[in-house]
N, C-alpha and C positions, 0 to 999 in steps of 0.2 A: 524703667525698672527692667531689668537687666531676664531672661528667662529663666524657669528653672529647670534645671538639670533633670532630665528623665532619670526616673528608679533604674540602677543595675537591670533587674530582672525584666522590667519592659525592653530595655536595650535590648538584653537576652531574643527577649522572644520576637522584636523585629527582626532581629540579625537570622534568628531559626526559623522565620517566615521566609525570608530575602532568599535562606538559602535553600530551602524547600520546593519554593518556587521556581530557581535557576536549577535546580536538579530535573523537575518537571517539564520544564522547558523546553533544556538539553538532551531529556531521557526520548520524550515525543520526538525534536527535530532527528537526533543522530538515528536514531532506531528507525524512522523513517525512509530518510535517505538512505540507509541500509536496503531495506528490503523495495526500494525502489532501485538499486544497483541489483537487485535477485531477481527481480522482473523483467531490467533487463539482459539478465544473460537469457533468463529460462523463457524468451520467446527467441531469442536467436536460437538459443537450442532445437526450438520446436518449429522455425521456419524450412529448413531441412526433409520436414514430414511431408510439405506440398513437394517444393522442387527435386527432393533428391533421396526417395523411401530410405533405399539401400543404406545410404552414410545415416539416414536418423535410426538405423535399426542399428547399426555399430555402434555409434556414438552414444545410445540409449543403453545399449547391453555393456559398453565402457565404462561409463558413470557409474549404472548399479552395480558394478562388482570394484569399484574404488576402494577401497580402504579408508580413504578419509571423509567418505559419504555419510558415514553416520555421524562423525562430528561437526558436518556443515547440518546436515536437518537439525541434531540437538542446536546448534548455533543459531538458526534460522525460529525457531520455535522462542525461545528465548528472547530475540529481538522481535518477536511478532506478541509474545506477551508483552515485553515492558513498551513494545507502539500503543500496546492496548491500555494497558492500568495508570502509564504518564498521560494518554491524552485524554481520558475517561477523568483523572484525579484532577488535570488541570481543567477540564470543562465545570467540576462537579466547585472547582474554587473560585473563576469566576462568576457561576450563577450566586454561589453566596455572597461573593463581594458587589452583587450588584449589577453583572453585567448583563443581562438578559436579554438587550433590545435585538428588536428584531434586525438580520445584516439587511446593508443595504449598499449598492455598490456603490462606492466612489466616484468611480471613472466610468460610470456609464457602462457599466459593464454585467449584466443580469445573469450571464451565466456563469461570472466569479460567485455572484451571489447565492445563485443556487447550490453550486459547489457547494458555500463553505455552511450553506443551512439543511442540506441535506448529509455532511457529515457522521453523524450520528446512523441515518437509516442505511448508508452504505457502510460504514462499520460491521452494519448487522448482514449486510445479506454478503460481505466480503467472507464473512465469517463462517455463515451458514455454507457458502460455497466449498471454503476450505476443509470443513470437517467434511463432507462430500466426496466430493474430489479425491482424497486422500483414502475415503474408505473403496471406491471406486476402483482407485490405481495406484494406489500406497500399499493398502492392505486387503487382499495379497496383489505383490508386485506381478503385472503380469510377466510370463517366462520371454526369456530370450529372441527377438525377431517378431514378436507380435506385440510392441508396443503401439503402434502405429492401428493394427487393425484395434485393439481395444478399447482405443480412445474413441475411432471411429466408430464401434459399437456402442459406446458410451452415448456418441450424440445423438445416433440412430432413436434414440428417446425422445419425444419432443420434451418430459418436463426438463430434463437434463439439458436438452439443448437449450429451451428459453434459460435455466439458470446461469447457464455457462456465458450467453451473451449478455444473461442480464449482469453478472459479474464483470465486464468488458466495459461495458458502461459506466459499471461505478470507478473501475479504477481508473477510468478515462478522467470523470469526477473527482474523484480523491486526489488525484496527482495534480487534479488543475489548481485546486486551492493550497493542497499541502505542503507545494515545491515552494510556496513564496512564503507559506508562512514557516516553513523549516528553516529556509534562509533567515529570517527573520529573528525569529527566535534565535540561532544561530548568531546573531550578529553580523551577517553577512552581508543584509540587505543595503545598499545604501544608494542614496540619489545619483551616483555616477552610474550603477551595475545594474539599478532596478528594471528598466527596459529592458535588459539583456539576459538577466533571470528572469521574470515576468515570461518574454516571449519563449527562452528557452526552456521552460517549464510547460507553456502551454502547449509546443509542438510536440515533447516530451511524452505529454499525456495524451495529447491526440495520435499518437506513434503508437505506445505501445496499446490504447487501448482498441484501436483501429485494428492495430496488427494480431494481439488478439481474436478480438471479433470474426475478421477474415479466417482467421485457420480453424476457429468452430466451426465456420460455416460451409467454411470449402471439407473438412470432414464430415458434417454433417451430409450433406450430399452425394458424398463417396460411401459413404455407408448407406443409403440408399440402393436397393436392388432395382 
């Protein structure tokens, strides 16, 4: 006996699941990999502040007086919402669909897995940092030529400086899990490239979050009397 033909409207509503879910998918990966391309400019930006004050006080006084600066923050804000409500929506659909167990690495590998289980908590303190940070040295911008010392005043605080590194961490974290599964989602991933995204992804996150790390720390200490 031959099956029978789903109802129209079931059709319907796998087809608006099917494509809810690929919106989801794509909205986390590309949003993603976005503001992981903002990461890495905004630390080559900020590697200048050790080696070369002088060019990070131009270069910093350049920026803020851009014209098209405020349509890259509104742009950035935006992409850093919809990283947040696509990966939040799609976590909150597989726990209803069932998926809940606990990760566990494949490949022998514990600290993908921690990665991709502590997601969530580094979400929260990526976040906490940003609103921080921004009230810190966004608002109000410091003036001209004293970027450099204000940041260094900033770390001169130990709690700001553990958050500052404890953010460095996490995005070391977040990028180790979420370069593969961007691709992934993405449709990028496949058994020829996977090694080569995999690694390039983990040095990725070890790069920037390293690199990070280092210029809190080496300001933190320069602000030091």
């Amino acid at each position: 006996m031959p099956p029978l033909p789903l109802p129209a409207t079931a059709v319907m509503g796998l087809m608006r699941g099917l494509l809810a879910n690929n919106l989801l998918r794509y909205g986390s990966a590309g949003s993603g990999l976005l503001l992981c391309l903002f990461l890495v400019a905004h630390l080559a930006g900020l590697v200048p502040a050790l080696i070369a004050p002088a060019f990070f006080e131009a270069y910093a006084s350049s920026l803020h007086h851009a014209s098209w600066l405020p349509l890259l923050e509104i742009g950035l804000v935006a992409t850093a919402i919809l990283h947040i409500t696509t990966t939040i929506s799609k976590a909150i659909g597989n726990r209803q669909a069932g998926n809940g167990a606990l990760l566990v690495s494949r490949r022998d590998q514990p600290l993908a897995a921690l990665a991709a289980r502590s997601k969530v908590a580094g979400g929260i303190i990526t976040l906490a940092f940003l609103m921080i940070h921004l009230q810190q040295l966004r608002w109000p911008r410091p003036v001209d030529g004293s970027e450099r010392a204000a940041l260094a005043g900033v770390l001169h605080n130990p709690m700001n400086a553990a958050l500052y590194c404890a953010a460095a961490i996490t995005i070391t974290l977040h990028l180790h899990h979420g370069n593969e599964a961007a691709h992934r989602n993405l449709g990028w991933l496949t058994p020829m490239n996977s090694n080569v995204i995999r690694g390039g992804g983990r040095w990725l996150a070890v790069g920037l979050g390293s690199g990070f790390l280092l210029i809190n720390l080496a300001l933190m200490l320069a602000a030091v009397p």
